[in-house]
N, C-alpha and C positions, 0 to 999 in steps of 0.2 A: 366600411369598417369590417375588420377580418373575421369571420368566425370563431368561437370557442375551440374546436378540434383545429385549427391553424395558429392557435397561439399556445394552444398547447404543445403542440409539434413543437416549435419555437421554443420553448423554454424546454424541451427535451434537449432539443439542438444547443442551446448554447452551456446547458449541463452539460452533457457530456465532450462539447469544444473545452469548456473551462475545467475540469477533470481529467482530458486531453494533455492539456496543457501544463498543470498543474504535475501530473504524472513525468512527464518531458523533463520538467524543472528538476525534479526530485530524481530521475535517471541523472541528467549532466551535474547533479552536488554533489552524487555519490561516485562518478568517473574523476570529477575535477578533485576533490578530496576525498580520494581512493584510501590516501594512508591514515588521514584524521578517523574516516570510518570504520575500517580496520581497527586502528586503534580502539576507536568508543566500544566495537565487536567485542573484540578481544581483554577488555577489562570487564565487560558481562560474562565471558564464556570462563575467564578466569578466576570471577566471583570476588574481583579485589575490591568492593566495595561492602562486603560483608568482613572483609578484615582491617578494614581501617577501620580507629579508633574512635568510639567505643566497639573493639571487636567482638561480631557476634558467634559465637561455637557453633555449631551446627553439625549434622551427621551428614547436611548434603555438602558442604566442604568436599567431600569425597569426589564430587561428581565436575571440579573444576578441573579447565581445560588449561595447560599453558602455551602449549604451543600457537604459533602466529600463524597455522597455516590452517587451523583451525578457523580462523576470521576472516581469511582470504576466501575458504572455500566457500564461507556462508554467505558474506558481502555477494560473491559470484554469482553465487545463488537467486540471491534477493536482487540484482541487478537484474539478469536474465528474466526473471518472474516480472519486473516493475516495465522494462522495456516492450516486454511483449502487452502489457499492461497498454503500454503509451499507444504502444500500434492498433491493437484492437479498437479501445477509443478512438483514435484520431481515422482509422476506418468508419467506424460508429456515426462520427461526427460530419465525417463527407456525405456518406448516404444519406443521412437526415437532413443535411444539407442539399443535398440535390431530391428530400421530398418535399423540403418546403417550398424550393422554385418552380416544383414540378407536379403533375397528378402522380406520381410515383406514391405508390405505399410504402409506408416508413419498416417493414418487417426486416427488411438487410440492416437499416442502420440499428435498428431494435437490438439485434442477433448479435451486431459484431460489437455493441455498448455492454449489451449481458454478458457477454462473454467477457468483456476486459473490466468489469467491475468486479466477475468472479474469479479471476485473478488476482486484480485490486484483496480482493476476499482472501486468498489464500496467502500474499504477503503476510498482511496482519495476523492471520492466523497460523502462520510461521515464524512469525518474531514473536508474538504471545505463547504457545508453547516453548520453544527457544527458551525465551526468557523464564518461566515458566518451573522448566528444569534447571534452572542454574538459579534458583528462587531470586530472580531479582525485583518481583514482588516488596522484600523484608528493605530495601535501601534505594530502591527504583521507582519508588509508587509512581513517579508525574510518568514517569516512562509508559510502565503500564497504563494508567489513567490515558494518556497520548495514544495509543495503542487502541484502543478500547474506544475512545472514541473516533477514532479511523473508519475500525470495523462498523461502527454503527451508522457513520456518514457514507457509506458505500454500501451498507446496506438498506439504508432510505432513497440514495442514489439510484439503487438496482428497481424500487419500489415505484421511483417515481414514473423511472424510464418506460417501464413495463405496467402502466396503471392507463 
């Protein structure tokens, strides 16, 4: 029977392969529907859900964006952050994978998991500001609520890896 510290390794490993993965999926939705995501961007950055009916007045109205390249640049953004995200993990997940087969100590796969969780960390915490300023808070709640708890499953992720 295997040891406590061997199955623990183990379910580090298959966190961070399934977060891996997870991440992966969530890079090729956002390539594959580039223009749908764009689009959902660009209706947050242009606060058109604060002016439909029942429209609410507001003084951050001001702070709406309409231009479309405004949601290109962010998507990019968020692309780039979530990719580098996938790689780190899926680095992460090899190493831990070659410490389970191996007497290798798990500190590389550790390293390159912390690190693309805290990435993972700063998406959310870039579309929660983001959102944020363009109060979509007032007509977004699941969004936010979605958001919010992202941040806090990558943060118990980061918890477990490192525990």
């Amino acid at each position: 029977m295997p040891d406590l510290p061997s199955a623990i390794l183990l379910f580090k490993t298959m966190l961070v392969g399934g977060l891996a993965l997870w991440s992966a999926i969530t890079v090729l939705n956002n390539i594959r529907d580039f223009r749908g995501a764009v689009g959902a961007i660009a209706r947050t950055l242009a606060m058109t859900p604060l002016k439909e009916e029942p429209a609410i007045p507001t003084p951050l109205l001001r702070r709406a964006l309409h231009s479309g390249s405004w949601s290109v640049l962010a998507l990019a953004g968020i692309l780039m952050m979530q990719a580098l995200a996938t790689v780190l993990l899926g680095f992460g997940a090899v190493e831990l994978i070659h410490a389970c087969l191996s007497a290798a100590a798990p500190a590389r796969g550790i390293w390159f998991s912390t690190a693309g969780l805290g990435v993972m960390v700063l998406v959310w915490l870039s579309m929660m500001s983001g959102g944020l300023w363009f109060a979509y808070w007032i007509r977004q709640g699941e969004l936010q609520l979605t958001q919010i708890a992202l941040l806090v499953m990558t943060i118990v992720a980061a918890l477990a890896v490192n525990a």
